[in-house]
N, CA, C and O atoms as a GROMACS GRO file, in nm:
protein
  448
    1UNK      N    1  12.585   8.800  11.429
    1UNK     CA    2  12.445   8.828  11.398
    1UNK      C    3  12.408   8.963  11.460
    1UNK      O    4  12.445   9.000  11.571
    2UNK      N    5  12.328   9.034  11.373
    2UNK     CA    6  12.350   9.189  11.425
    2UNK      C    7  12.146   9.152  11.548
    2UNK      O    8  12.091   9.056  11.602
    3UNK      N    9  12.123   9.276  11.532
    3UNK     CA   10  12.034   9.282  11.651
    3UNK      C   11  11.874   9.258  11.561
    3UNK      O   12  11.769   9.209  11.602
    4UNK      N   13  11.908   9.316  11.430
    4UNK     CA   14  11.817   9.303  11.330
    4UNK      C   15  11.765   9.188  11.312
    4UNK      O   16  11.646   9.157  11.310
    5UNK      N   17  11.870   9.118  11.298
    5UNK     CA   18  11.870   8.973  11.239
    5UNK      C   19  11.814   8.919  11.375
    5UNK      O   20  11.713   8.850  11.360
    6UNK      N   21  11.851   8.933  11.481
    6UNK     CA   22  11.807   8.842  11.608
    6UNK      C   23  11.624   8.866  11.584
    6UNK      O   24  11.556   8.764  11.571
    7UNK      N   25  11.575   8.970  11.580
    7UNK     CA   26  11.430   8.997  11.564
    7UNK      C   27  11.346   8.954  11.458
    7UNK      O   28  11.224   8.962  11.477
    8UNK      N   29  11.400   8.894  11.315
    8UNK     CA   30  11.329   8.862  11.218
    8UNK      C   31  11.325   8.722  11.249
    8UNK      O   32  11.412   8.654  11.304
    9UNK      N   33  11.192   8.681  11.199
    9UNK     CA   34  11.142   8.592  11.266
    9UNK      C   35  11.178   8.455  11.137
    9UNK      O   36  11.181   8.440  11.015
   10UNK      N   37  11.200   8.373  11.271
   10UNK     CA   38  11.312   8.203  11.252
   10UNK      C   39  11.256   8.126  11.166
   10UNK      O   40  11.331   8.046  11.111
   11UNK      N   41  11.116   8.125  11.129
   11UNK     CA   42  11.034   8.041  11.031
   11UNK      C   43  10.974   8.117  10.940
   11UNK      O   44  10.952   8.239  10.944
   12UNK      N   45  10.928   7.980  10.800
   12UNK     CA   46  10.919   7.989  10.678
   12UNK      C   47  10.800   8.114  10.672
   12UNK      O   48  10.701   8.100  10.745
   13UNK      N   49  10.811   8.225  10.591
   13UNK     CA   50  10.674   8.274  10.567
   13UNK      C   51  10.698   8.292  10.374
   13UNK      O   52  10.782   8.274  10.286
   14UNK      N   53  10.552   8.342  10.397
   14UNK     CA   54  10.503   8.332  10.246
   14UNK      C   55  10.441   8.443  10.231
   14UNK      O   56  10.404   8.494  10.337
   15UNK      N   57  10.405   8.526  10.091
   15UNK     CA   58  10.326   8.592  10.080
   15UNK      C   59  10.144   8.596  10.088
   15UNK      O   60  10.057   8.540  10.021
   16UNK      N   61  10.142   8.663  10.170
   16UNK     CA   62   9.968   8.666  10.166
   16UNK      C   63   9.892   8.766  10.183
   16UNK      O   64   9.876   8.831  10.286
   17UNK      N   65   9.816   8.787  10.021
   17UNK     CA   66   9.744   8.921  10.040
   17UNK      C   67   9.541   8.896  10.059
   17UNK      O   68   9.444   8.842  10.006
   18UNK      N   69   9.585   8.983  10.175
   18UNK     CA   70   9.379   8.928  10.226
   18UNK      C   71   9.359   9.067  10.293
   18UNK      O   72   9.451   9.139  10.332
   19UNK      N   73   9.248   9.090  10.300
   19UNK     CA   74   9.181   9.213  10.373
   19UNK      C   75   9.169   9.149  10.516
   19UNK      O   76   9.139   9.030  10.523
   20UNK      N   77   9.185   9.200  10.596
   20UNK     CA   78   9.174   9.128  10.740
   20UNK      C   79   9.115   9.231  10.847
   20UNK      O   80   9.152   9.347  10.828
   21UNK      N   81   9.031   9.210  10.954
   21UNK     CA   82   8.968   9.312  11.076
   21UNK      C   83   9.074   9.289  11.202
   21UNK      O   84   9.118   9.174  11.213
   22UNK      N   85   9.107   9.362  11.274
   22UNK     CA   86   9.235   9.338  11.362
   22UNK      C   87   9.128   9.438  11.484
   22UNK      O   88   9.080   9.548  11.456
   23UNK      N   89   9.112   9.370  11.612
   23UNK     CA   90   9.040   9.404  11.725
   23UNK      C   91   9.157   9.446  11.838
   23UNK      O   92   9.255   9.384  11.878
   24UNK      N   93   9.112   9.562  11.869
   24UNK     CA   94   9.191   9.643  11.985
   24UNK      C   95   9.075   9.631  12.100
   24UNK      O   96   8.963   9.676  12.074
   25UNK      N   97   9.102   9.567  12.235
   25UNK     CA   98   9.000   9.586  12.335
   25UNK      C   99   8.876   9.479  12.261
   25UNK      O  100   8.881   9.382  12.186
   26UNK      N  101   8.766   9.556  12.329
   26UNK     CA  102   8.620   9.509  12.310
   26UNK      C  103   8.541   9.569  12.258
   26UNK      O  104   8.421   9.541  12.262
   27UNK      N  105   8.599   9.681  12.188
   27UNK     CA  106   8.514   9.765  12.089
   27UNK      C  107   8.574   9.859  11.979
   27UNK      O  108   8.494   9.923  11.912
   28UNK      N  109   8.728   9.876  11.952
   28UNK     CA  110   8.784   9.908  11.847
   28UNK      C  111   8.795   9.769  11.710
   28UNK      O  112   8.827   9.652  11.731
   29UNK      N  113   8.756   9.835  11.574
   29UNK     CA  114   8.770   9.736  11.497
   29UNK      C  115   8.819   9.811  11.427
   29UNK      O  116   8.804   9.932  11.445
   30UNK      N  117   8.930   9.736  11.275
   30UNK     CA  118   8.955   9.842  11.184
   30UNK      C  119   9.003   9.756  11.065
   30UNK      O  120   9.084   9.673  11.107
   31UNK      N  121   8.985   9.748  10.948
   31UNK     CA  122   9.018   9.721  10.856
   31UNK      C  123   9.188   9.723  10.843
   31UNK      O  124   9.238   9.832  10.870
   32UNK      N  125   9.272   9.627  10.808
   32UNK     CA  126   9.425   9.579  10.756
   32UNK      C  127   9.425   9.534  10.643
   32UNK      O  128   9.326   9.472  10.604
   33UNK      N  129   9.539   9.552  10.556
   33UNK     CA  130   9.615   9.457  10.472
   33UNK      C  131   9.711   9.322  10.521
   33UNK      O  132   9.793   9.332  10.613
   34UNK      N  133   9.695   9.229  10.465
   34UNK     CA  134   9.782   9.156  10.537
   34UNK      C  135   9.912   9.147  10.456
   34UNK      O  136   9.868   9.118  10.345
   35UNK      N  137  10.013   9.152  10.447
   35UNK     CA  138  10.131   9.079  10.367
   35UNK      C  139  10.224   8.976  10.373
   35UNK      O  140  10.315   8.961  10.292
   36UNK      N  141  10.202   8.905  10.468
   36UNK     CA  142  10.281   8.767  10.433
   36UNK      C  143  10.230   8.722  10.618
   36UNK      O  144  10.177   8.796  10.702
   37UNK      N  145  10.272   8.580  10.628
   37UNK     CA  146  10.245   8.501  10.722
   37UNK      C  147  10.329   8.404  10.746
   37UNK      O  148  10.380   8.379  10.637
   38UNK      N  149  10.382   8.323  10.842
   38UNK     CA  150  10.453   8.232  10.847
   38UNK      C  151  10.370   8.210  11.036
   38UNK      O  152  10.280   8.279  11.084
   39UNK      N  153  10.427   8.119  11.086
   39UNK     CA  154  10.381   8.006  11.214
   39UNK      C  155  10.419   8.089  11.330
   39UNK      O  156  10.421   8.042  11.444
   40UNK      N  157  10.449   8.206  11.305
   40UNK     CA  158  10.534   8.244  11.395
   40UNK      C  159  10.467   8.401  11.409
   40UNK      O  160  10.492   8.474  11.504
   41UNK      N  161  10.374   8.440  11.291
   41UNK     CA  162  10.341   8.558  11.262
   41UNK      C  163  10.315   8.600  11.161
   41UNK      O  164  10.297   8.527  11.064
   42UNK      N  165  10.304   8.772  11.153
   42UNK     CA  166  10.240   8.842  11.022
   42UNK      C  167  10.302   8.941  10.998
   42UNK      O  168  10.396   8.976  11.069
   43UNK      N  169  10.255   9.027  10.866
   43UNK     CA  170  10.335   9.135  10.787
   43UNK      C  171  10.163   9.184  10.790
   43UNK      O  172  10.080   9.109  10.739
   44UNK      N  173  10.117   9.324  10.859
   44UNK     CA  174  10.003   9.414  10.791
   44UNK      C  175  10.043   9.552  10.733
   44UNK      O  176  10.152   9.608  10.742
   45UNK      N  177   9.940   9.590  10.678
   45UNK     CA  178   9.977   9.726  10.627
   45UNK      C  179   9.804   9.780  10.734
   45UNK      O  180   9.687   9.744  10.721
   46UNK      N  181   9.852   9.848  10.802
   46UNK     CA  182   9.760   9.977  10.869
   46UNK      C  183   9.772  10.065  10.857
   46UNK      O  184   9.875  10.106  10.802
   47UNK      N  185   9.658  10.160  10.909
   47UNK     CA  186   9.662  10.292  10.865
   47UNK      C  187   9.678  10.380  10.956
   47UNK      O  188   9.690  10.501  10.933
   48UNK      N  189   9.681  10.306  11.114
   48UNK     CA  190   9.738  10.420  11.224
   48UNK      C  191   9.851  10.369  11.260
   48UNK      O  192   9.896  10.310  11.161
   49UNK      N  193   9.902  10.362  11.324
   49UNK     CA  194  10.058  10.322  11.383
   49UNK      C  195  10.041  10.251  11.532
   49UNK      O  196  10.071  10.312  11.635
   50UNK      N  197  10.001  10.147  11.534
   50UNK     CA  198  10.015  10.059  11.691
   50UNK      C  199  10.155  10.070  11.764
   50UNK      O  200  10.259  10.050  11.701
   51UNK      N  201  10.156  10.096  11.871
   51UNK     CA  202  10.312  10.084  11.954
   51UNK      C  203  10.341   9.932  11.972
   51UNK      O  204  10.253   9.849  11.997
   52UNK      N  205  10.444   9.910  11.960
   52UNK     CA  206  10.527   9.797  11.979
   52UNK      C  207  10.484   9.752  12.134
   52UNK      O  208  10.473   9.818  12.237
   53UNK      N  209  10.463   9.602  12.104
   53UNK     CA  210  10.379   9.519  12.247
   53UNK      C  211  10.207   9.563  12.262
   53UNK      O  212  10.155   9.526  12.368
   54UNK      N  213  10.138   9.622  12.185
   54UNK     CA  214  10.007   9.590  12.210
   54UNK      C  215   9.994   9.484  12.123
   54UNK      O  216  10.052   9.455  12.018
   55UNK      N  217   9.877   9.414  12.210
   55UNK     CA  218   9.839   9.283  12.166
   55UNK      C  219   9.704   9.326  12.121
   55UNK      O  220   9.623   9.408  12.163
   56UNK      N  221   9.706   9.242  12.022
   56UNK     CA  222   9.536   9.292  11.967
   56UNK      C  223   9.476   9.138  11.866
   56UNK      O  224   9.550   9.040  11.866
   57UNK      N  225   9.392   9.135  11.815
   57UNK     CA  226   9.313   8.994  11.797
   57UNK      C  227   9.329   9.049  11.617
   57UNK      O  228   9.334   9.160  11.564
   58UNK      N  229   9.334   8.923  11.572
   58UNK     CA  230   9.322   8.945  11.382
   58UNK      C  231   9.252   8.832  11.354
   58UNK      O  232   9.283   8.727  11.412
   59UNK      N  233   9.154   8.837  11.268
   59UNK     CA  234   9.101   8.796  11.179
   59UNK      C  235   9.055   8.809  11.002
   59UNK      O  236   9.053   8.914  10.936
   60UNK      N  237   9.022   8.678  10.956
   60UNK     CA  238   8.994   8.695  10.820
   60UNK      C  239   8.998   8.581  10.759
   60UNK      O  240   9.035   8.484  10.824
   61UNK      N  241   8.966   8.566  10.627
   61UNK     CA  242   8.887   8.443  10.571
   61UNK      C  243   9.025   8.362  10.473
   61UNK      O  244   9.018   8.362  10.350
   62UNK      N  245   9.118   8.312  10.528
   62UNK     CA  246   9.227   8.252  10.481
   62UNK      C  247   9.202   8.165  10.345
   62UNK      O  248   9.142   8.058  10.342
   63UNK      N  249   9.277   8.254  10.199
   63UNK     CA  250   9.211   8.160  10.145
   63UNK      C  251   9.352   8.005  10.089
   63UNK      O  252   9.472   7.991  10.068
   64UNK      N  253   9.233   7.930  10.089
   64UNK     CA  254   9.335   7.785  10.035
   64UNK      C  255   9.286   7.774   9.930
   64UNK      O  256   9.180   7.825   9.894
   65UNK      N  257   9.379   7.682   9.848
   65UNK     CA  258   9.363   7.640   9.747
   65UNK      C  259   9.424   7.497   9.742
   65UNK      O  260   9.541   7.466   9.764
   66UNK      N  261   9.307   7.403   9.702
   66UNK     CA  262   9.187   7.420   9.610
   66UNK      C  263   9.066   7.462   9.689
   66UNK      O  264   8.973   7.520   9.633
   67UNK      N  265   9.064   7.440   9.797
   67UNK     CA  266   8.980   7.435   9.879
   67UNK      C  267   8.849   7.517   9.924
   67UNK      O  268   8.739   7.486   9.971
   68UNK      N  269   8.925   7.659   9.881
   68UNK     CA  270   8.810   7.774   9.905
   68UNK      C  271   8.882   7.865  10.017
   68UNK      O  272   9.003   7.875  10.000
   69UNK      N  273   8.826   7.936  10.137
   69UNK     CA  274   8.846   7.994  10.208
   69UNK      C  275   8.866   7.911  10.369
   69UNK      O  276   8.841   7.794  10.340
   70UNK      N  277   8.882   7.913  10.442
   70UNK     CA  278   8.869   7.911  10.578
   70UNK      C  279   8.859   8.006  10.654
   70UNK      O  280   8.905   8.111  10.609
   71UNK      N  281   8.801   8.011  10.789
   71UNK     CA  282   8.803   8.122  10.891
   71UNK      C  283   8.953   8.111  10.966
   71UNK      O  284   9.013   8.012  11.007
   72UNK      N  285   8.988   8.246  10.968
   72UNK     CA  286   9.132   8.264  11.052
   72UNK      C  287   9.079   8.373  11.204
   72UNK      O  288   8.996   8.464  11.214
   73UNK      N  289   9.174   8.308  11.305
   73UNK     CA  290   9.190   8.419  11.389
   73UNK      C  291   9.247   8.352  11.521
   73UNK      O  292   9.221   8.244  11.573
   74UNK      N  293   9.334   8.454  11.557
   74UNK     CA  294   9.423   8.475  11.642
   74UNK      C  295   9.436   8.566  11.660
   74UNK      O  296   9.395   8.666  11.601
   75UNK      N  297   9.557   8.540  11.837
   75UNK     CA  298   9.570   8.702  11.888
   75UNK      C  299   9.714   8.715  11.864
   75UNK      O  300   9.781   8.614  11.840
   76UNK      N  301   9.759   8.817  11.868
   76UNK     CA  302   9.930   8.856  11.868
   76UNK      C  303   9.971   9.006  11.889
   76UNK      O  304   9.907   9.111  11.894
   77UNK      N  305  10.055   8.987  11.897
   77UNK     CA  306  10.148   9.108  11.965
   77UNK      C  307  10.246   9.194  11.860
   77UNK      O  308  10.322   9.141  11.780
   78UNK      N  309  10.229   9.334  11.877
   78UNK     CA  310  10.310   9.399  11.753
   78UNK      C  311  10.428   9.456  11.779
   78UNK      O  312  10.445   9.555  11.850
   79UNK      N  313  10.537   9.373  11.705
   79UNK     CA  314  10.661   9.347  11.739
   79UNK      C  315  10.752   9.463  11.691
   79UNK      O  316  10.870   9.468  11.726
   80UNK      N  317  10.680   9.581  11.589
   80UNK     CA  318  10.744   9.685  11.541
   80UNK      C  319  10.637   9.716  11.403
   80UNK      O  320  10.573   9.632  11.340
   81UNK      N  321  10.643   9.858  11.384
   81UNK     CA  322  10.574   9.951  11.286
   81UNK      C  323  10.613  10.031  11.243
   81UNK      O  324  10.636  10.125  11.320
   82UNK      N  325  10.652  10.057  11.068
   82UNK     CA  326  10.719  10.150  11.009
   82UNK      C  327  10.633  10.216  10.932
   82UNK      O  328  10.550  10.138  10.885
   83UNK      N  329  10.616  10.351  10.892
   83UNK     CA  330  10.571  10.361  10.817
   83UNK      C  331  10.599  10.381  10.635
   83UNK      O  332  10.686  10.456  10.589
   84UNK      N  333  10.546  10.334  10.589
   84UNK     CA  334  10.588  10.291  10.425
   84UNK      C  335  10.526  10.409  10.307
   84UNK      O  336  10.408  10.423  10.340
   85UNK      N  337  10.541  10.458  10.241
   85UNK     CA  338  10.548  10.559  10.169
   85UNK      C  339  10.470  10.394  10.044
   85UNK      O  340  10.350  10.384  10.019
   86UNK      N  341  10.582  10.291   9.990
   86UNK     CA  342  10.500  10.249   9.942
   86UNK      C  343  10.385  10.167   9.919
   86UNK      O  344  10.336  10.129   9.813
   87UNK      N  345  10.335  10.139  10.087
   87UNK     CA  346  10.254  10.058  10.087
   87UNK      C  347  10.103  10.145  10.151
   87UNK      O  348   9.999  10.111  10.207
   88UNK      N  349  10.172  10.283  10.100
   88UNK     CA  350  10.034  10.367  10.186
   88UNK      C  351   9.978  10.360  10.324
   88UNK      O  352   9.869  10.404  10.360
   89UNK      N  353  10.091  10.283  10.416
   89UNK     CA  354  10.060  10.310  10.536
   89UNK      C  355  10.134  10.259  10.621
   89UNK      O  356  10.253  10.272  10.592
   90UNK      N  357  10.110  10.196  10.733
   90UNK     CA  358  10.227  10.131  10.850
   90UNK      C  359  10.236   9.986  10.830
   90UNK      O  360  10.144   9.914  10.866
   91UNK      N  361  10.328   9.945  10.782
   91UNK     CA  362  10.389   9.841  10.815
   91UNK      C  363  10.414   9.741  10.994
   91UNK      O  364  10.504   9.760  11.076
   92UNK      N  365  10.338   9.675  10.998
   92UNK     CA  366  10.282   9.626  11.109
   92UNK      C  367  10.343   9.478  11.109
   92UNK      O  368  10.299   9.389  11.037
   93UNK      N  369  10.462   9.462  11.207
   93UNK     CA  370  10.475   9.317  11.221
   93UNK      C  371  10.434   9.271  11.374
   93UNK      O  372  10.423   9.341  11.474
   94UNK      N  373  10.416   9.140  11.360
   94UNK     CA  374  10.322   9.106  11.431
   94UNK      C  375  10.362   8.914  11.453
   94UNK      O  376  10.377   8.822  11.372
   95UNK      N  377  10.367   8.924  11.623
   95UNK     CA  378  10.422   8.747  11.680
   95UNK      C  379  10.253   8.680  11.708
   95UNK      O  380  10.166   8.753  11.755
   96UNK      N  381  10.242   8.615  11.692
   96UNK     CA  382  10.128   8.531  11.743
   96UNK      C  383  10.161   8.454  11.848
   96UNK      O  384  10.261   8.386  11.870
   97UNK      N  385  10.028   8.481  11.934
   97UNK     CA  386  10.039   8.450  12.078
   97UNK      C  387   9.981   8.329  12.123
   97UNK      O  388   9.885   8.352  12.196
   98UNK      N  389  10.003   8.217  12.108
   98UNK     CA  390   9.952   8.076  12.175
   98UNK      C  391   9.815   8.089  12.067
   98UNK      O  392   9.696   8.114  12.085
   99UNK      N  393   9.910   8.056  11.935
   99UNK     CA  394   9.812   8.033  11.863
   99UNK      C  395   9.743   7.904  11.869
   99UNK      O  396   9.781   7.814  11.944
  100UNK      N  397   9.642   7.897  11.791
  100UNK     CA  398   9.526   7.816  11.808
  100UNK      C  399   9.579   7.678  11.694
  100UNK      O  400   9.647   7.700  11.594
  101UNK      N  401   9.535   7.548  11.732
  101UNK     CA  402   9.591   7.464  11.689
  101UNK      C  403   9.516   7.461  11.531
  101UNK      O  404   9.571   7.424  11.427
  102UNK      N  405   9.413   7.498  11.543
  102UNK     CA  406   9.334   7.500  11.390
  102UNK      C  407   9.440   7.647  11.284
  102UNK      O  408   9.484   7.619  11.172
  103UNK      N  409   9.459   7.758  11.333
  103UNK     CA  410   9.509   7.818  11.309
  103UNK      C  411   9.607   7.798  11.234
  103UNK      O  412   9.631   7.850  11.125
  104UNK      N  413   9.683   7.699  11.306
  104UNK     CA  414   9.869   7.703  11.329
  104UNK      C  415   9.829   7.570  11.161
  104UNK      O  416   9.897   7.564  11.059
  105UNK      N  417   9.723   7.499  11.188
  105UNK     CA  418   9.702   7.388  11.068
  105UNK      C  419   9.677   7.511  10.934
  105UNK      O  420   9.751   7.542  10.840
  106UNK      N  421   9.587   7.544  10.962
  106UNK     CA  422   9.552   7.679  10.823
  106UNK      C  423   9.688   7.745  10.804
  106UNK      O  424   9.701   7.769  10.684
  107UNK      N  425   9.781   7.780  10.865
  107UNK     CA  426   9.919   7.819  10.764
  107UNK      C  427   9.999   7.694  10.701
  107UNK      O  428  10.045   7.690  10.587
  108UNK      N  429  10.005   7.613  10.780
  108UNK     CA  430  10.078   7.505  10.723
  108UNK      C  431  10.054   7.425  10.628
  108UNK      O  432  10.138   7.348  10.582
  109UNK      N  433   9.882   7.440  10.572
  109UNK     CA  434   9.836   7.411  10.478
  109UNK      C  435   9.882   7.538  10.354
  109UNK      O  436   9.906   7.510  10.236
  110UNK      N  437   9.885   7.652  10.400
  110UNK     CA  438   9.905   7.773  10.337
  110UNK      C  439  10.040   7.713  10.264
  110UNK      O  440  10.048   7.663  10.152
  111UNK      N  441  10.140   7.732  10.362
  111UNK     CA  442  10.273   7.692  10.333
  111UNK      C  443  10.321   7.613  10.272
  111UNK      O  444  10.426   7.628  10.210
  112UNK      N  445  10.250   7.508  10.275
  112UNK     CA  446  10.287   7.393  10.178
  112UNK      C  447  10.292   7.372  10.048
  112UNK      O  448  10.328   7.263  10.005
   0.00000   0.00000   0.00000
């Protein structure tokens, strides 16, 4: 198993496209793309480049189906950032940090 493979993360994710606000500190906010999710974490598309290990807070309105929307949010940590030519910006992956038990239910409903 190369070193790559040790870092991609061990559980199921799925695609998920949502507009999401991602909080730096107590007073940076900024608009994300999200692209996929699994229990373990996230795929964003940003538009500045976060260094690997800041932790920062995400939110946004998870939607289910049939159900409608739910509120999402958690904090996590950014595990690496590339930047993407085709996604118009940085590629942002991202571990979630002692996520929240409502949370961790809203993907697994996702997932299912």
């Amino acid at each position: 198993m190369s070193a790559s493979d040790e870092d991609r993360r061990k559980t199921e994710r799925k695609s998920l496209r949502a507009r999401a606000t991602v909080v730096l500190g107590q007073t940076q906010a900024f608009e994300v793309r999200t692209l996929d999710v699994s229990v373990g974490g996230m795929a964003i598309v940003a538009q500045a480049n976060p260094p690997p290990g800041v932790v920062l807070g995400i939110r946004f309105m998870f939607p289910l189906k049939p159900s409608g929307y739910a509120p999402f949010e958690a904090r996590a940590r950014v595990v690496h950032s590339v930047f993407s030519s085709a996604e118009s910006g940085f590629k942002v992956g991202l571990s979630f940090i002692d996520l929240p038990a409502d949370a961790a239910a809203t993907i697994n409903k996702y997932l299912a």
